[in-house]
Rosetta silent file (secondary structure, phi, psi, omega in degrees, C-alpha in Angstrom):
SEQUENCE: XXXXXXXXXXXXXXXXXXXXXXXXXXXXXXXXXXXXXXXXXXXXXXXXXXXXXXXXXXXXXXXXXXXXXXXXXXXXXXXXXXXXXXXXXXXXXXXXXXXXXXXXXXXXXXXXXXXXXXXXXXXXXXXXXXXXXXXXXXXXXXXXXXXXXXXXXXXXXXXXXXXXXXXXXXXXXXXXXXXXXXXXXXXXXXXXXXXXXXXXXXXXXXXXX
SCORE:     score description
SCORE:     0.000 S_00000001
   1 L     0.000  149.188 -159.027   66.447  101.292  129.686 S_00000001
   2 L   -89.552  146.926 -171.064   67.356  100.677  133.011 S_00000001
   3 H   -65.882  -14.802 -174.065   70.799  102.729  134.292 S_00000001
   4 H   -82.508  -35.946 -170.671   72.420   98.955  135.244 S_00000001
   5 H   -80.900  -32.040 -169.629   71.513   98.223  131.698 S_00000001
   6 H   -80.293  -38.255  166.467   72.557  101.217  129.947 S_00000001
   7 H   -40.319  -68.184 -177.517   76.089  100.706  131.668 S_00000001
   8 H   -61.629  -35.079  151.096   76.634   97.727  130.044 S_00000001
   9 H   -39.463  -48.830 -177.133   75.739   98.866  127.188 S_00000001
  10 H   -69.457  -38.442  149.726   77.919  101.584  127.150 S_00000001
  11 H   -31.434  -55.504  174.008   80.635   99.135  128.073 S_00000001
  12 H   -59.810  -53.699  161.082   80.127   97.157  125.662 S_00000001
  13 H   -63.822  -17.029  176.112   80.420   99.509  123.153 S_00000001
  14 H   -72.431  -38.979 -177.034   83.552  100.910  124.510 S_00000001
  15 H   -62.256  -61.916  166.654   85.147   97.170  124.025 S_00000001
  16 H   -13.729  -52.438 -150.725   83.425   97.112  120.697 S_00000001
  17 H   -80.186  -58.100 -178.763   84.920  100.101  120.044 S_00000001
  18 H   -71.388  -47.585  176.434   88.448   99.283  120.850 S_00000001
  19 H   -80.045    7.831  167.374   88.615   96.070  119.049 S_00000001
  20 H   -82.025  -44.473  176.744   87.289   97.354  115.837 S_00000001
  21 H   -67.014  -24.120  168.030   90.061  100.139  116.081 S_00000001
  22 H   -76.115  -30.456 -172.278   92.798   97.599  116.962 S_00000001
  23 H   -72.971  -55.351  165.682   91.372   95.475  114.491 S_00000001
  24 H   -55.934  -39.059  173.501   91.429   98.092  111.599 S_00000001
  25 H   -74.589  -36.875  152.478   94.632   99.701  112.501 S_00000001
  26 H    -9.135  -54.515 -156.620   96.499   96.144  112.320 S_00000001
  27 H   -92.018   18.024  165.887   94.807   95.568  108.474 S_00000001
  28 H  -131.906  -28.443  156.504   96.713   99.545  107.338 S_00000001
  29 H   -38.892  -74.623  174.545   99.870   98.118  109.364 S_00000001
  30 L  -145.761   93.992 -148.329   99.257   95.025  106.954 S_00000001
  31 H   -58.032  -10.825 -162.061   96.174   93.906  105.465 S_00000001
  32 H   -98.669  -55.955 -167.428   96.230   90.607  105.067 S_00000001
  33 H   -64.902  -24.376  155.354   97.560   87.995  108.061 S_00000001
  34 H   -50.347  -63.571  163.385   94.968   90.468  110.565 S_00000001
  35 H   -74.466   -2.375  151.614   92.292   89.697  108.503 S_00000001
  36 H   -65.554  -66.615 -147.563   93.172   85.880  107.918 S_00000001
  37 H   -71.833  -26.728  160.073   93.436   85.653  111.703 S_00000001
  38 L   -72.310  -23.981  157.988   89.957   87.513  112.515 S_00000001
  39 H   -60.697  -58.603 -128.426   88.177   84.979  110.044 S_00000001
  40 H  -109.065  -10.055 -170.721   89.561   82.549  111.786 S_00000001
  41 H   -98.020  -60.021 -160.744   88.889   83.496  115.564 S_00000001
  42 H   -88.046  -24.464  140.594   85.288   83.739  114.195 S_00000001
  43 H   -41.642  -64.987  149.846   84.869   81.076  112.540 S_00000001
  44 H   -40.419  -25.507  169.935   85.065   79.656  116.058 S_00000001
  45 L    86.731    9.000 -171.717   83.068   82.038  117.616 S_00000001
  46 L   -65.456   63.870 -168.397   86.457   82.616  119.216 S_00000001
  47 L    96.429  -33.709  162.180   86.614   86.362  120.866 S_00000001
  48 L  -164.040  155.964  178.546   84.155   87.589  117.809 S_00000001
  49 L  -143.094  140.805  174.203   82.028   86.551  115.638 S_00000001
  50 L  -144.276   48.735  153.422   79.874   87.778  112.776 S_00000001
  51 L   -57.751  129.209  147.486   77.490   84.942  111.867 S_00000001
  52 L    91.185   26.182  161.718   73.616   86.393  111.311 S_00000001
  53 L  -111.515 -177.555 -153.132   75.558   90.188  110.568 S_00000001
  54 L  -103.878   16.638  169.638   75.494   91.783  107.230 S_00000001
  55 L  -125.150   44.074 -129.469   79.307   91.172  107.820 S_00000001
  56 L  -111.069  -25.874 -173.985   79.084   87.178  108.218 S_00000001
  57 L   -70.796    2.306 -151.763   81.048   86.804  104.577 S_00000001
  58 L   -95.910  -11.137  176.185   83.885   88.174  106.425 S_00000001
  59 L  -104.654    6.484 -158.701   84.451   84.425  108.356 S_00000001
  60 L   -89.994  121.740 -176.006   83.051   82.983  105.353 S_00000001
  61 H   -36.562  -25.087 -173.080   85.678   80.509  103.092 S_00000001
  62 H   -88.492  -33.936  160.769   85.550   81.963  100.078 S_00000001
  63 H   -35.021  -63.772 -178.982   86.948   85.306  101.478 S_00000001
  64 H   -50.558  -43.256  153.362   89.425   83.835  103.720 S_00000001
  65 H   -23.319  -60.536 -129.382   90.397   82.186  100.094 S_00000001
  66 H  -123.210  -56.677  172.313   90.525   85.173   98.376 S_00000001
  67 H   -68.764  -20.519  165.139   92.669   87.130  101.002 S_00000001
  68 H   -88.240    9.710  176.981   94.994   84.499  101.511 S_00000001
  69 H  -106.953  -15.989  166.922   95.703   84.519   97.278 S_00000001
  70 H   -75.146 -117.160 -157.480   96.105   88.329   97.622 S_00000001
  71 H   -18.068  -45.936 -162.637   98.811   87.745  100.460 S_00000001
  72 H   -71.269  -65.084  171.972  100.380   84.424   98.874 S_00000001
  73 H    75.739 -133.360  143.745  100.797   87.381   95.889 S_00000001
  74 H   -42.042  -51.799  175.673  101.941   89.956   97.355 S_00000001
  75 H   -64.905  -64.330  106.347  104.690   87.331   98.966 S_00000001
  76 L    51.158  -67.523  175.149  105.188   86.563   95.714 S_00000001
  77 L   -79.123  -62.406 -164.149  105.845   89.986   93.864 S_00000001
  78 L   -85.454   11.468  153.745  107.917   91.149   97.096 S_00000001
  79 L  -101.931  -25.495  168.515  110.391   87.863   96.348 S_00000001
  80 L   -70.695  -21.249 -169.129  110.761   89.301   93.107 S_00000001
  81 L  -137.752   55.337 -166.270  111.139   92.641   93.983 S_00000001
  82 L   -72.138   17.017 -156.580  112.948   92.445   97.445 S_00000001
  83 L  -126.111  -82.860 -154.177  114.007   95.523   98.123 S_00000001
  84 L  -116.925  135.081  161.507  112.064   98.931   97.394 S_00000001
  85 L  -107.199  160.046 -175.405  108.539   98.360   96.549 S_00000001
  86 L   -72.200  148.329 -179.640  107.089  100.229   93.737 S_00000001
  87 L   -50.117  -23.078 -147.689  104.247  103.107   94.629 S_00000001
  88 L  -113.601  -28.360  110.798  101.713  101.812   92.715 S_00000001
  89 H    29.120 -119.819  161.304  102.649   98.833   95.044 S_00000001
  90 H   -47.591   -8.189 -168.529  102.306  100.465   98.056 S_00000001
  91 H   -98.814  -14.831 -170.805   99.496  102.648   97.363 S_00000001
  92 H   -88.023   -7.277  160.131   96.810   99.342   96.436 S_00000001
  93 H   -55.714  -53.980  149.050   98.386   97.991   99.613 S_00000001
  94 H    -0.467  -80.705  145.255   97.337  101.001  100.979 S_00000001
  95 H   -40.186  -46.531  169.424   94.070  100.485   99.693 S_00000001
  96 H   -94.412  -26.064  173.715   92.918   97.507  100.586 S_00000001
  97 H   -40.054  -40.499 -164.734   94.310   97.830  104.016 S_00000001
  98 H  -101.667   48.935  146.646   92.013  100.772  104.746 S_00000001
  99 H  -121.374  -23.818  167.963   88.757   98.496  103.041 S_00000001
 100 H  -117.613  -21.879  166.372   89.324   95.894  105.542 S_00000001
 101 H   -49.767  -86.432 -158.781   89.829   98.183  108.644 S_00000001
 102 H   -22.843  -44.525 -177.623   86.419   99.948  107.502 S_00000001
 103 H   -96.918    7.387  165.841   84.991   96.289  107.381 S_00000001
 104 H   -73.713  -60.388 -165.185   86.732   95.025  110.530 S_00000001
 105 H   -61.234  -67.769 -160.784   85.688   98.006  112.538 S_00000001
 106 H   -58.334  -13.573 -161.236   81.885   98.065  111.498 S_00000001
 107 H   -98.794  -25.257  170.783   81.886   94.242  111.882 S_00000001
 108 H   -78.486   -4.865  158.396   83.128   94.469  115.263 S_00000001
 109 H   -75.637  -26.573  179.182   80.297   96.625  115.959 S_00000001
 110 H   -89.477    1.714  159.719   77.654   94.583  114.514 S_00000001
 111 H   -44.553  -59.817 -171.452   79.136   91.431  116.646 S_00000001
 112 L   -87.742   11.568 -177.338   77.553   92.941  119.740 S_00000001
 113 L    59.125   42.734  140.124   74.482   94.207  117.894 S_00000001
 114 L   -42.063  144.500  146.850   75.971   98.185  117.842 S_00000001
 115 L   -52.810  168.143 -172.581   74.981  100.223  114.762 S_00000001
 116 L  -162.022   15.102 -167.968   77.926   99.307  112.455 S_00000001
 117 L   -85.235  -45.039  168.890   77.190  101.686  109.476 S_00000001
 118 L   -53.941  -70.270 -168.944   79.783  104.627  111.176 S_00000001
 119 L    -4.052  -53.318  168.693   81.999  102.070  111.745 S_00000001
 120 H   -47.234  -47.787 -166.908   83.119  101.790  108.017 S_00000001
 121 H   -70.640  -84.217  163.776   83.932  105.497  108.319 S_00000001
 122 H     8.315  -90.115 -165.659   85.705  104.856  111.732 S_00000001
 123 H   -74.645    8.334 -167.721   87.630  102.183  110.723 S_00000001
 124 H  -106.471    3.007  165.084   88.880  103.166  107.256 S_00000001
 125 H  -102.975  -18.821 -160.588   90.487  106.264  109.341 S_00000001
 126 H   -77.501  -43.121  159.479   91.882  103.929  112.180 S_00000001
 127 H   -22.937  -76.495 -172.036   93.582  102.067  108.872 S_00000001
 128 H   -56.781  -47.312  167.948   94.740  104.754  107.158 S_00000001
 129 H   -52.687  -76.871 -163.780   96.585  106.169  110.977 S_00000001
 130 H   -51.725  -34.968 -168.854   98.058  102.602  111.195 S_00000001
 131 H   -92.332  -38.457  175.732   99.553  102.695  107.786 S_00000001
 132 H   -65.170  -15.711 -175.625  100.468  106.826  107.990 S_00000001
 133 H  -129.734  -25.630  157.625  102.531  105.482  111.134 S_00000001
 134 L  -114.614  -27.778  172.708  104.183  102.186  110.430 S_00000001
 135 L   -46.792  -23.358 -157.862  103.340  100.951  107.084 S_00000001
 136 L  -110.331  -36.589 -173.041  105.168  104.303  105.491 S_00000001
 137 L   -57.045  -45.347 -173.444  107.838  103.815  108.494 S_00000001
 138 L   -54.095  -48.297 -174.520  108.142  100.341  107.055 S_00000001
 139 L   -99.760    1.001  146.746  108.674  101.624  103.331 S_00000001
 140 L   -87.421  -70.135 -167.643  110.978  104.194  103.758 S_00000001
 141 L   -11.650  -39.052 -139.983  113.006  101.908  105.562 S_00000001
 142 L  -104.885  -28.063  171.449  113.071   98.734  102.536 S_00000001
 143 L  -117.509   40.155  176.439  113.879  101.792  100.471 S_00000001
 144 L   -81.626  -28.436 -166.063  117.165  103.070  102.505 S_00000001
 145 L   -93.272  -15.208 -157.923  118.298   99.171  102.195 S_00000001
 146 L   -45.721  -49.776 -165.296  117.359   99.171   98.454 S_00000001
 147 L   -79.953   -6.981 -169.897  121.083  100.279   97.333 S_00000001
 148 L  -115.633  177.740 -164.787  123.128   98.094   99.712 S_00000001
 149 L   -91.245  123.526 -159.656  124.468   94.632   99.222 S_00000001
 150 L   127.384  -32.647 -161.689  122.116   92.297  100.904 S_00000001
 151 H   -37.848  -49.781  177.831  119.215   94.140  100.534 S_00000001
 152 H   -39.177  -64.064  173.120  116.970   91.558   99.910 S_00000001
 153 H   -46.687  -62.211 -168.300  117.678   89.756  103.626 S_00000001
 154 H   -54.400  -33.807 -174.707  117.287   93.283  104.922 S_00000001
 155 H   -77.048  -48.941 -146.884  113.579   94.151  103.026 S_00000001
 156 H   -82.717  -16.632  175.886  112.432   90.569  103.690 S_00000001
 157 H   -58.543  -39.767 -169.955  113.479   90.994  107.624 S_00000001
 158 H   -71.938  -22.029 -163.257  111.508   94.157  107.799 S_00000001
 159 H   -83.570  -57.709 -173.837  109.016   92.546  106.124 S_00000001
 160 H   -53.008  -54.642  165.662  108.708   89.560  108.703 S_00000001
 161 H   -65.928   14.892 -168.769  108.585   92.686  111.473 S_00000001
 162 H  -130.448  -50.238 -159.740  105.520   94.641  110.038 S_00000001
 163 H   -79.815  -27.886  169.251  103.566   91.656  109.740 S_00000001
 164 H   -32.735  -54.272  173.067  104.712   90.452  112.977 S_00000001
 165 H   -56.950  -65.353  177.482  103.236   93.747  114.591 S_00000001
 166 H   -40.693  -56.122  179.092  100.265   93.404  112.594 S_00000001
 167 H   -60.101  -28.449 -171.382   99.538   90.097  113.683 S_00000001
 168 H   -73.467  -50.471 -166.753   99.911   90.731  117.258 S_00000001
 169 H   -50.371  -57.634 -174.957   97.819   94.314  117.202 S_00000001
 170 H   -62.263  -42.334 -166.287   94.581   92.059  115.901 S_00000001
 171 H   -72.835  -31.923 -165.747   95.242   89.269  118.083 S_00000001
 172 H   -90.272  -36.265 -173.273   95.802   91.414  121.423 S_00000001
 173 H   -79.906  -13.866 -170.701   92.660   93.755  120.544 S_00000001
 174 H  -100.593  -21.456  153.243   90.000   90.950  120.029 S_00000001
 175 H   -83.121  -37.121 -154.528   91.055   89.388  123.504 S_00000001
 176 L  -116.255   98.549 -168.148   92.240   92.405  125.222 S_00000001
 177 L   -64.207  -16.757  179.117   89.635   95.082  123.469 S_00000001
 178 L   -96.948    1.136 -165.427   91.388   98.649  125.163 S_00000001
 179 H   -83.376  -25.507 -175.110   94.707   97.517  123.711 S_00000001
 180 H   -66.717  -22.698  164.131   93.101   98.822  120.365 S_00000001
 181 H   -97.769  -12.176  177.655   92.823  102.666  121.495 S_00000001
 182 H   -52.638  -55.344  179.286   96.324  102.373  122.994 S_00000001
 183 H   -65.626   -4.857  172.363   97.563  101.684  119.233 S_00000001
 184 H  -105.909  -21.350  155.894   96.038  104.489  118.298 S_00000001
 185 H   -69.985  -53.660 -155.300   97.788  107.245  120.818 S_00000001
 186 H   -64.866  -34.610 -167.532  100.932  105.028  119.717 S_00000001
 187 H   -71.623  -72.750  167.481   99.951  105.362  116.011 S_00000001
 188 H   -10.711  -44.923  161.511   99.345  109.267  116.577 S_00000001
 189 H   -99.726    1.149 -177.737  102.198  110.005  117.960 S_00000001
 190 H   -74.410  -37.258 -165.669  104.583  107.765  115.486 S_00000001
 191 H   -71.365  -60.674  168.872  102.857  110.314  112.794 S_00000001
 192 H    -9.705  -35.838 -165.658  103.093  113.176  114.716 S_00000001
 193 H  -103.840  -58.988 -177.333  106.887  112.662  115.595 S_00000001
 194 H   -58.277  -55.021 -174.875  107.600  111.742  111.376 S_00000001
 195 H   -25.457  -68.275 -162.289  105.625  114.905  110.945 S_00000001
 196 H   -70.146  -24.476 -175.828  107.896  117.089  112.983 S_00000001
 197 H   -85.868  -35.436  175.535  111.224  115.245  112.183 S_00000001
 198 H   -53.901  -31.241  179.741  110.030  115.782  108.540 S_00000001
 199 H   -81.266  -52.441  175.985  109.703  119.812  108.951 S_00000001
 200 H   -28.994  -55.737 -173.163  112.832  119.662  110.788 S_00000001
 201 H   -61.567  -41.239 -177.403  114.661  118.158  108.145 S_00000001
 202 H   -79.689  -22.682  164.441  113.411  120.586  105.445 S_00000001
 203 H   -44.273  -54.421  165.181  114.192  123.525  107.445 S_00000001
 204 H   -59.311  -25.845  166.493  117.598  122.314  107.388 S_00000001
 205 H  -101.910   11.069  162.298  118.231  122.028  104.398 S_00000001
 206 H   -78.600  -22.841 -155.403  116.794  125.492  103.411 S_00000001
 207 H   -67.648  -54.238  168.328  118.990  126.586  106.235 S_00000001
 208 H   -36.282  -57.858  175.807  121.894  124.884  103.594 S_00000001
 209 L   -65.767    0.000    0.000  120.928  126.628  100.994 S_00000001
């Protein structure tokens, strides 16, 4: 391979690279309205695509179907339950969040014709970091409001501001492809910072005791 060629390759893969990881951390922010929105960009051929890849079901109707009846749901459950969601909840949110980064990420590798098998691994950690830094931020929050009068307005606002985020993080990584490692120093240091405020906290209250 020629060095003008192998640049671009390696370019390419860098882009790759960022919009699978913007793409994946978005779907552990919130799994669904990322992955709605990356079907739908690709259906179009619109910024990615992954017609003739072994991840072509992922623009495919009956998916997009199937993830928008998990989301309507979810909406659904969380009108019923507006305030604190239950763990068991939060943890198959959890779950499936970090099952469509892993197939976001490898599919944005196999867009550009990239190996796309790491990817899976890749993008089911780039998940789990988006969800370890706002998704949990998100959920302690709905259940500080749980107890006050109101609550409901307050969980469903919070609610409207996680997916909000979400939606943007996929949409800004599949045009602008480096914004996707940027979210991931930002995701790093949101844990990093709960980490530290968390040891903090517990210190203090041994210090009480």
């Amino acid at each position: 391979m020629a060095p003008r060629q192998r640049t671009a390759s390696a370019i390419a893969l860098f882009m790759d690279i960022g919009q699978g990881a913007g793409t994946a951390g978005a779907s552990g922010v919130r799994p669904f309205l990322p992955v709605l929105l990356t079907g739908a960009l690709a259906r179009g051929d619109d910024g990615i695509d992954f017609s003739g890849t072994d991840y072509s079901f992922l623009e495919s109707q009956w998916f997009l179907l199937v993830v928008l009846l998990l989301a309507v749901a979810v909406y659904g459950w969380n009108r019923r339950q507006p305030a604190a969601r239950s763990p068991q909840i939060e943890g198959a949110l959890a779950v499936i969040g970090i099952v469509f980064g892993a197939l976001m990420f490898a599919g944005s590798l196999a867009d550009d014709g990239q190996t796309s098998w790491w990817g899976l691994i890749a993008g089911a950690l780039c998940a789990a970091l988006g969800y370890l830094a706002l998704a949990t931020l998100f959920a302690r929050a709905r259940a500080r409001v749980s107890s006050q009068n109101g609550a409901g307005g307050a969980a469903s606002l919070l609610d409207i501001y996680a997916e909000g985020i979400a939606l943007a993080l996929a949409a800004l990584s599949i045009f602008v492809e480096p914004v996707g490692y940027a979210a991931l120093l930002v995701f790093a240091f949101l844990v990093v910072r709960s980490r530290r405020e968390g040891a903090q906290k517990y210190g203090g209250l041994r210090i009480l005791r």
